[in-house]
N, C-alpha and C positions, 0 to 999 in steps of 0.2 A: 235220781241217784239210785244205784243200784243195793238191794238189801244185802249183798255180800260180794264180796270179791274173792274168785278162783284164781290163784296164780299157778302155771305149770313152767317146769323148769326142767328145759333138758340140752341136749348137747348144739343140734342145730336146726331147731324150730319148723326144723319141715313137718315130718311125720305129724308132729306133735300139734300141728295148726289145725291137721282134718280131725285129732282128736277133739280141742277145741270145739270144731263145729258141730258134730258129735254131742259136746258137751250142752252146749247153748241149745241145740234141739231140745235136747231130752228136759232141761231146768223149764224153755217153754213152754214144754208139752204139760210140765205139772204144776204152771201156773206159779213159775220161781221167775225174781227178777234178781239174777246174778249178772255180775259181770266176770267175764271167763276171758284170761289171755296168755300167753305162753312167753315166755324171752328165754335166755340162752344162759345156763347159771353160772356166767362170767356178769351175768346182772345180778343176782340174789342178795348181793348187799344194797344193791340201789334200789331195788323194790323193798328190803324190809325196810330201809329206816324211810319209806316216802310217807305222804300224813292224809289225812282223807281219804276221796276215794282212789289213790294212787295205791296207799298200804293195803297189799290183800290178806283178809280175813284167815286165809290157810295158802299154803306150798306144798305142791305137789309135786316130786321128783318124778320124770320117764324112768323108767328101768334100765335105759341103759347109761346113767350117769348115777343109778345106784352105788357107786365105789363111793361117792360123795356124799351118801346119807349122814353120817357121825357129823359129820361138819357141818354140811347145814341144816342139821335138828338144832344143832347148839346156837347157829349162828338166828335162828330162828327163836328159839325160846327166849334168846337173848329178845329178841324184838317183842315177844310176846305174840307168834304167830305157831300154831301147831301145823307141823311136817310131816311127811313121810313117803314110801315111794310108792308109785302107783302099781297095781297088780301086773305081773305081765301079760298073762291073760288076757285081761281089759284093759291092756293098753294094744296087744297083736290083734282083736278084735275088733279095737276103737267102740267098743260099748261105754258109751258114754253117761249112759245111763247109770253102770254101776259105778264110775268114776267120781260120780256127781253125787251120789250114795256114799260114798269114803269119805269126800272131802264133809258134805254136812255132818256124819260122825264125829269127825276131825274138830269140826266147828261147834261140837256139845262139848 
């Protein structure tokens, strides 16, 4: 079972898949057992309220379904999961590394 769950949440999971893998490099690389996976934020309600290792620990918005931040920060705290949107920066770069650096912030 993984010690955290990354959820990213953007419009049509392409792009955001190679972040992902990106992401799962870099948590390997420092010897993190996360589990890292993306859906489409017409899911966002069905992953907060899921239970286990379904419900992930933090939500992370792509940049470009940022118009959607207010909503699901709330719909998030509601579940007890801290949000926010991912840099664009490192999201155009797919540095995954400092993506994976936000979210564990996210998760103190």
């Amino acid at each position: 079972m993984a010690e955290k769950v990354i959820a990213l949440a953007c419009a049509a999971v392409m792009s955001t898949s190679l972040l992902v893998t990106k992401m799962q490099q870099a948590a390997k690389e420092a010897g993190k057992d996360y589990e890292i996976f993306a859906k489409s934020v017409a899911e966002i309600d069905n992953m907060l309220v899921g239970s286990g290792t379904n419900k992930p620990d933090v939500l992370l918005l792509g940049p470009q379904v940022a118009y959607m931040k207010a909503e699901a920060i709330k719909k998030a705290a509601a579940a007890g999961v801290p949000c926010d949107v991912i840099k664009m920066q490192d999201y155009g770069m797919m540095n995954g590394k400092n993506v994976v650096a936000a979210a564990e912030a996210l998760m103190r």
